[in-house]
BAVO-80801 format. One record per residue (C-alpha): residue in one letter; x, y, z. Coordinates in steps of 0.25 Angstrom, whole numbers, plus 5000, padded with zeros to 4 digits. Example, Ala and Ser with C-alpha at 12.3 -4.5 7.8 and 13.67 -1.06 7.14 Angstrom:
residues 2
A504949825031S505549965029
END
This chain:
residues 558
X475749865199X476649755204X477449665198X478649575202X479749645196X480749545201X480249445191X480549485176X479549385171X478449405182X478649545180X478149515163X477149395168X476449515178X476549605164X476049525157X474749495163X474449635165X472949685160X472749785151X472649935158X471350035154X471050165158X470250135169X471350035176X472450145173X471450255179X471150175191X472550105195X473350195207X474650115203X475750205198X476050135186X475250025177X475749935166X474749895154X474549765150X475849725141X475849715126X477349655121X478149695112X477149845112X477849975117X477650015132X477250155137X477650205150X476950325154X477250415165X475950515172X476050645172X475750725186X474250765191X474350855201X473350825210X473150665207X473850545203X474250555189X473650465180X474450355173X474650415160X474550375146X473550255146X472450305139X473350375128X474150255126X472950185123X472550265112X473950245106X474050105105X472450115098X473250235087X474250145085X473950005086X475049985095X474949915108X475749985120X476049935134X475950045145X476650085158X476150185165X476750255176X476350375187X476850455198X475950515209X477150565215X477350675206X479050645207X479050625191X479150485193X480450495199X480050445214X479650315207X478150245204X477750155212X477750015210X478850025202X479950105211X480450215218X481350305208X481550315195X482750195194X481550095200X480550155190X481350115178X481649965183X480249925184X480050005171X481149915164X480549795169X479249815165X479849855152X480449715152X479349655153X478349705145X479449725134X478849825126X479349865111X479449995117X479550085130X478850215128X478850315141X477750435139X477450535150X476850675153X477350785161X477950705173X477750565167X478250645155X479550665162X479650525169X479450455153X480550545151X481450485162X480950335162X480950335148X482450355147X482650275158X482050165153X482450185138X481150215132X481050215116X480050325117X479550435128X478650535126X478550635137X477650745139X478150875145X479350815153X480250875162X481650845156X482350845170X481950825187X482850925191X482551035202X483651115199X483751125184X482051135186X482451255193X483451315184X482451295173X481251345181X480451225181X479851235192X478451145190X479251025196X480151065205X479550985217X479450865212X481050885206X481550915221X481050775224X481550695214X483050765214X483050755229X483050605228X483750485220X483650435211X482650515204X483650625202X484650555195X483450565186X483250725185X483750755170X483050675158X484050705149X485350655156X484450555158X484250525142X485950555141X486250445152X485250335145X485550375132X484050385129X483550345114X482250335115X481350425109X480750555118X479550645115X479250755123X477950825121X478050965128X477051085130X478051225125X476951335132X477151375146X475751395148X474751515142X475251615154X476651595146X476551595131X478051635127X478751535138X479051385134X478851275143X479851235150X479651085145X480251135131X481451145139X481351015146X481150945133X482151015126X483350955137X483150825129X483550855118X484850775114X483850665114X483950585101X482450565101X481850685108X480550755099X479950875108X478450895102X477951025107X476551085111X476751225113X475251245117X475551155129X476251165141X476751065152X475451025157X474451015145X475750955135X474950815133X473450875134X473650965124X474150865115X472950785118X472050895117X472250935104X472650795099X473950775096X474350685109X474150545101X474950595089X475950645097X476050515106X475850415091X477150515088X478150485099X477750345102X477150275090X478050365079X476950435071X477150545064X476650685072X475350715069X474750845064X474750925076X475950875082X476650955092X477851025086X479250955090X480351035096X481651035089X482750965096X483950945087X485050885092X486150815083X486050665085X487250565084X487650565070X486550655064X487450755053X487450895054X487651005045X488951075047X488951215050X489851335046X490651345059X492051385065X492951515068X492951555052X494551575046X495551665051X495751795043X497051875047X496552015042X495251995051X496051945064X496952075063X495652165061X495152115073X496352115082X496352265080X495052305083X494552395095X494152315108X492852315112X493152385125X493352525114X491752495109X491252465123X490352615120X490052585105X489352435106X487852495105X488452595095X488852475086X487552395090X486652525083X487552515071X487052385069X488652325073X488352155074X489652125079X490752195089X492252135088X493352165098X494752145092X495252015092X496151955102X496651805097X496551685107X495651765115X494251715118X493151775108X491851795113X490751795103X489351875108X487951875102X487051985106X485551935108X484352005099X483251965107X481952055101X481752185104X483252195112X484452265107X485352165098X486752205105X488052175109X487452105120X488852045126X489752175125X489852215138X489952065144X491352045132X491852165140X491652095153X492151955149X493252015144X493652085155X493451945165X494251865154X495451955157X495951945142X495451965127X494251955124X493851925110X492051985107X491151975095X490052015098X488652005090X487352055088X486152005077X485252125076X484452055067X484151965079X484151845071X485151765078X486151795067X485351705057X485551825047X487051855051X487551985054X488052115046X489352095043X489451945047X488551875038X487051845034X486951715043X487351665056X488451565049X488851685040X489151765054X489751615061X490651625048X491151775050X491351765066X492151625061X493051725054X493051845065X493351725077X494651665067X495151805067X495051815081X495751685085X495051675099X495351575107X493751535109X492451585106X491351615116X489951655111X489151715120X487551775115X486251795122X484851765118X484851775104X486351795103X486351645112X485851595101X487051655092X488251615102X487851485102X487651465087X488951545085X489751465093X489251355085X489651405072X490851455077X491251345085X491451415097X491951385109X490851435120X489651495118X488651545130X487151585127X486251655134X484651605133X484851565118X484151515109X484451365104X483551355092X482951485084X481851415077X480351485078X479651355079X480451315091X480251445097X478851455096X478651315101X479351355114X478251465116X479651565114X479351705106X480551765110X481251765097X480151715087X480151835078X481651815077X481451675077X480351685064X481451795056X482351685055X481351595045X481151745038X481651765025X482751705022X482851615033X484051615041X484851485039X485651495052X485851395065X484451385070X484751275083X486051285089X485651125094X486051095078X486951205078X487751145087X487751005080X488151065067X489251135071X489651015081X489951135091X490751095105X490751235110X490351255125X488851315127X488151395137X486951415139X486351525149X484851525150X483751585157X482751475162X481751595167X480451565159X479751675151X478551665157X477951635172X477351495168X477451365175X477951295164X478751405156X480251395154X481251475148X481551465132X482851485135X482951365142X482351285131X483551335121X484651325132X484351175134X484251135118X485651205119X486151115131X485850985123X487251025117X488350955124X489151085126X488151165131X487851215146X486551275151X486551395160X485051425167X484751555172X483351525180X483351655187X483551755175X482451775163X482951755150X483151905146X483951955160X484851835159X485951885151X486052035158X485851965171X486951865171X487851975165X487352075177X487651965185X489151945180X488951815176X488851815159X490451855161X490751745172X490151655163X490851665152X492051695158X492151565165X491251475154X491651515141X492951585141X493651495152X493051375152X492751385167X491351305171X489951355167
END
């Protein structure tokens, strides 16, 4: 389509007079994007295609758009948009330029000049993406995105093993100014987006993979710390068939008269993922939480007991006899390093980082404070711990007490698996000042789990809603607001999937990036180790003791 673009009120005339589009003109035209016939003062759509492989992709979201403004009543004017190169739109369209900056000029014109009440952007898988992108950029009130990519770029595609793009990636990162364009969310930080998102996201990897989640869950999930982000789920589906299956069985009206006509969800509805983040202002329940008081009777008992270095031979002794925790004697203004074993099923619930203390010690070249703990009834200590109380803030409440008789001069948390999940909600409630996790858990919620295609912990999972339910910290995301934590994270994760499937990704990925939507966390992906050899293959490798050594206990760079 041509217009004069020079002239603002040629540009509106040449809209103006524009005929109305039907299937058969939108079927036929070659052009690489079209606009309806303009209808003032109604919302606009811009829709973006999606790829087909071995044709031009059809411009998308006509004939569906149709049928909403016969549901509703509710005239629309449309924009539709495609791209036969395959570069994500982020090589340009032609007719209106040649990058992504040109793309949103001519958009903001035509904006102008239809003047809309509204701008909505929609998309599906690539055109997905761009709505995403353009929608930002060009401050849309609503976007509903199907199966987006959250980023453009090669080298974090690779850390996370998303491989399905990769070719198309190298091109646009090779050349400005798409690739100032590569990470959607820095993108929604830099514009301060406010519009509303939906993304509507297959969880299965495929039926060759039943117990991976597709690696779209974690793209979604990187956007979280949008004010209006709702993430609907179809864990039937995958990548590909996200929107067929909604149509198929249904439910894609309902879902579109949700997101962009505000109707309640229908019977049926795919299931929202939960993505709490605390907004500007929103109160939050206050936590039990600090270092507990100091007790002089304790600190003495504790500065004359045996080292650890004289039970070196007895630590699986103690672990049989059903011992929980493992004290060293206490050294004031020394660093304390607090340890969570994990309890993954069917494995022995230990002292996992014995040994690792004892070499941290030895590289720190002075004392060394340890507690080190175990849940053998692997239930992330939500029923406590003998000896230390019936709850995870009961034991938060005597590890209070213990740290204020040991005086340290910081406290580090360190756990793994299961016992990631409890170094980080401990540092919370004990306000700690560091706490490293390995391929934790950010949420221990069954319905979230079994969304995400992950039986890994479900049985566990399932005993927490036993009775009595357990009451403690369930999503370290609202853990975090309620005891306003501003200790350092980090975050080591295996982005290895658990299954060979060209769109399966690693849980642990999903958990580590709800994590990194805190402001004091730090990501750490391992693509070349699966999730289970991580932890013995870093520490065979010498690196779990560097690590800490020079990231938590002297502030050194990660």
């Amino acid at each position: 389509m041509n217009f004069h673009w020079d002239d603002p009120a040629q540009l509106e005339a040449e809209l103006t007079a524009l005929p109305p589009l039907d299937n058969a003109a939108v079927e036929a035209t070659d052009d690489d994007f079209v606009v309806d016939a303009v209808r003032p003062g109604a919302p606009l759509v811009i829709s973006f295609s999606y790829v087909v492989w071995n044709q031009h992709p059809p411009l998308y979201f006509f004939g569906r758009s149709k049928k909403l403004e016969q549901l509703t009543g509710q005239p629309l004017n449309r924009i539709l948009l495609r791209d036969k190169t395959f570069h994500w739109f982020m090589h340009g369209i032609p007719g209106l330029g040649t990058d992504v900056d040109q793309v949103v000029a001519r958009l903001k014109q035509l904006i102008a000049a239809i003047r809309p009440s509204q701008v909505w952007c929609i998309g599906d898988s690539m055109g997905g993406h761009a709505a995403v992108l353009f929608g930002m950029l060009l401050r849309a009130d609503r976007i509903v995105s199907i199966g987006p990519l959250s980023h453009f770029d090669p080298d974090l595609a690779r850390r996370y093993n998303d491989k399905r793009f990769l070719w198309a990636m190298d091109a646009v990162a090779a050349a400005p100014p798409g690739n100032r364009y590569l990470d959607l969310p820095r993108i929604a930080r830099e514009v301060d987006f406010q519009g509303r998102l939906d993304l509507i996201i297959g969880s299965s990897a495929g039926e060759n993979a039943p117990d991976a989640v597709n690696i779209d869950v974690m793209h979604a999930h990187r956007f979280g710390n949008l004010p209006k982000l709702r993430i609907h789920c179809i864990p039937e589906a995958h990548h590909d068939d996200a929107a067929l299956n909604l149509s198929r069985s249904g439910r894609l009206d309902g879902i579109l008269l949700e997101c962009l006509f505000d109707q309640p969800p229908r019977e049926g509805a795919p299931p929202r993922f939960e993505c709490y983040m605390p907004r500007a202002g929103e109160p939050v329940q206050e936590r039990p939480a600090g270092r507990g008081t100091f007790n002089e009777e304790l600190a003495t008992m504790l500065r004359v007991l045996p080292g650890f270095d004289e039970k070196a031979n007895n630590v699986a002794d103690l672990e049989a006899a059903g011992q929980v925790l493992l004290l060293n004697k206490a050294t004031p203004n020394a660093p304390l390093l607090l340890s969570f074993g994990d309890a993954a099923p069917e494995q022995p619930v230990g002292f996992d980082f014995f040994a690792i203390s004892q070499r941290l010690k030895a590289k720190l070249g002075r004392p060394l404070n340890r507690i080190l703990l175990r849940d053998p009834q692997r239930q992330w200590w939500m029923r406590g711990a003998p000896g230390l109380g019936a709850d995870a803030l009961a034991v938060a409440k005597a590890l209070g007490h213990l740290i204020a008789a040991i005086q340290p001069e910081r406290i580090v948390c360190l756990g793994n698996g299961v016992g990631g999940y409890a170094a980080l909600m401990f540092a919370m409630l004990l306000r700690a000042e560091h706490a490293v996790a390995i391929n934790p858990l950010s949420l221990l919620d069954e319905r979230f789990a079994r969304l995400c295609h992950d039986s890994r912990h479900l049985p566990m999972l399932a005993a927490l809603d036993s009775e009595p339910p357990t009451t403690g910290p369930r999503d370290l995301l609202r853990l975090a607001a309620e005891t306003r934590h501003a200790g350092k994270l980090d975050i080591l994760f295996s982005t290895v999937p658990d299954a060979q499937s060209w769109h399966a990704g690693s849980h642990s990925a999903v958990h580590a990036e709800r994590l990194g939507l805190l402001p004091n966390c730090r990501l750490h992906a391992f693509p070349d180790y699966a999730e289970g050899e991580l932890l013995p293959k870093i520490d065979h490798r010498k690196m779990l003791v560097s690590f800490l050594h020079r990231v938590a206990f002297s502030d050194g760079p990660a």
